[in-house]
C-alpha positions in Angstrom: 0.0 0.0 0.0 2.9 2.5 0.9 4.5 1.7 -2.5 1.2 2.9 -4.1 1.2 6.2 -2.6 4.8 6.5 -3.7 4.0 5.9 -7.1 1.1 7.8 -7.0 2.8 11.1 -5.3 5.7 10.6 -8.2 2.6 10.8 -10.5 1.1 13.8 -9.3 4.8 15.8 -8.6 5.4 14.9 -12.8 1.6 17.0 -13.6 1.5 19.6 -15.5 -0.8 21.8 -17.6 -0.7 19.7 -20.4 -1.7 16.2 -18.3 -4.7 18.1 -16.7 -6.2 19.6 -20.0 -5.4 16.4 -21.7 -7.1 14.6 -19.2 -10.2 17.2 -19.3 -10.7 16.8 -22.5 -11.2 13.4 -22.9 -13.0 13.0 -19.8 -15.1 15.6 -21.8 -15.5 14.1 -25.0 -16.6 10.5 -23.3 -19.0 12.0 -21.0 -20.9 13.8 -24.2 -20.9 10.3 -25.9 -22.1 9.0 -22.9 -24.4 11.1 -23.2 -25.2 10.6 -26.7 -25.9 7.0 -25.6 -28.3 7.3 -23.0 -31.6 5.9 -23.3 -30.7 4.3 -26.5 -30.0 0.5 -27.7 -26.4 2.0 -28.4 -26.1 1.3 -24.4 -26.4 -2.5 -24.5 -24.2 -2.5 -27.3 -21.4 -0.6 -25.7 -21.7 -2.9 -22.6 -20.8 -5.7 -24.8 -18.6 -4.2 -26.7 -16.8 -3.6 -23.2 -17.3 -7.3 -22.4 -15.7 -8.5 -25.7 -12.9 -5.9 -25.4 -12.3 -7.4 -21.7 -12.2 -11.3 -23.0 -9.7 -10.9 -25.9 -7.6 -8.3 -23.1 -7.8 -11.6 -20.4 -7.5 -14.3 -23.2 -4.1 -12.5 -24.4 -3.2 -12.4 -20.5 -3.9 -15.9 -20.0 -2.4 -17.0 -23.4 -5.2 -18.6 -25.0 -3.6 -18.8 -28.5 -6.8 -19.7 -30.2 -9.2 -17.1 -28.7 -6.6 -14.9 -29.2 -5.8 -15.2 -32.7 -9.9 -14.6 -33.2 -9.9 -11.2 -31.8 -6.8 -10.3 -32.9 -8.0 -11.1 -36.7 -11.7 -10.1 -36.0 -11.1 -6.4 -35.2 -11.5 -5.0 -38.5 -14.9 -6.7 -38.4 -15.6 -5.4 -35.4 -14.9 -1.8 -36.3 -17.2 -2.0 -39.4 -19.6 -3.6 -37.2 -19.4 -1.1 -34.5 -20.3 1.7 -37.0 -23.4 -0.3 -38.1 -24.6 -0.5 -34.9 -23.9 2.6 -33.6 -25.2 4.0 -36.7 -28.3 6.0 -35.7 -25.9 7.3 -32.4 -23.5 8.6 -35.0 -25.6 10.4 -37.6 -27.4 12.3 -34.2 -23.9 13.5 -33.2 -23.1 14.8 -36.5 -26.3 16.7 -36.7 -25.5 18.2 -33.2 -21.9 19.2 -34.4 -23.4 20.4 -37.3 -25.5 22.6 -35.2 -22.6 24.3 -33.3 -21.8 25.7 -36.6 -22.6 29.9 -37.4 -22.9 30.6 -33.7 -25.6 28.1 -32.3 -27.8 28.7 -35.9 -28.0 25.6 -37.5 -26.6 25.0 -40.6 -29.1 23.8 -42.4 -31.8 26.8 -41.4 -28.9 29.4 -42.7 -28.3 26.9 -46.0 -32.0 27.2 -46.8 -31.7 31.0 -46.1 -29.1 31.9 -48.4 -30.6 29.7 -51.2 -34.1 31.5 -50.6 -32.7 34.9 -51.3 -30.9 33.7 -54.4 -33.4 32.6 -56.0 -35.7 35.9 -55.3 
């Protein structure tokens, strides 16, 4: 226990600016797609996303060659599987990104503006 507050106080002497905003704005970023993800399948899907993510980390640990190998040569599959699923998730946070655009008008109002007075 006294060599974890060791390492921890080494941690915290070796902080800086940088560490803190870095850590800010991640912590950021997942708590808006946490979020983005509440109240929505995209929830049960993350959870086993995080379970499948936490059997090929314990099935490297433990050396399970097999298992191993599957995860290791499934993750492109995953990754074009994660977008399908999360697909209705994603396409809401591009609309809301797209939003922030023209201070807080959305885009799309000020796109149908501009195209209204060019044609009159």
């Amino acid at each position: 226990m006294q060599q974890f507050f060791q390492q921890l106080g080494d941690v915290i002497r070796h902080l800086g600016v940088v560490e803190v905003i870095d850590v800010a704005v991640v912590g950021f970023v997942l708590y808006q797609l946490l979020r983005l993800l509440r109240g929505t399948q995209g929830t049960q899907i993350l959870v086993g996303l995080i379970l499948l993510a936490v059997t090929g980390v314990l099935a490297t640990q433990f050396n399970l060659i097999l298992l191993s190998w599957l995860f290791k040569n499934a993750t492109s599959f995953i990754i074009i599987a994660v977008i399908v699923m999360f697909q209705p998730e994603l396409r809401r946070a591009l609309d809301q990104l797209g939003r922030i655009g023209h201070i807080g008008r959305p885009l799309s109002s000020y796109n149908t503006r501009l195209y209204s007075q060019a044609i009159s």
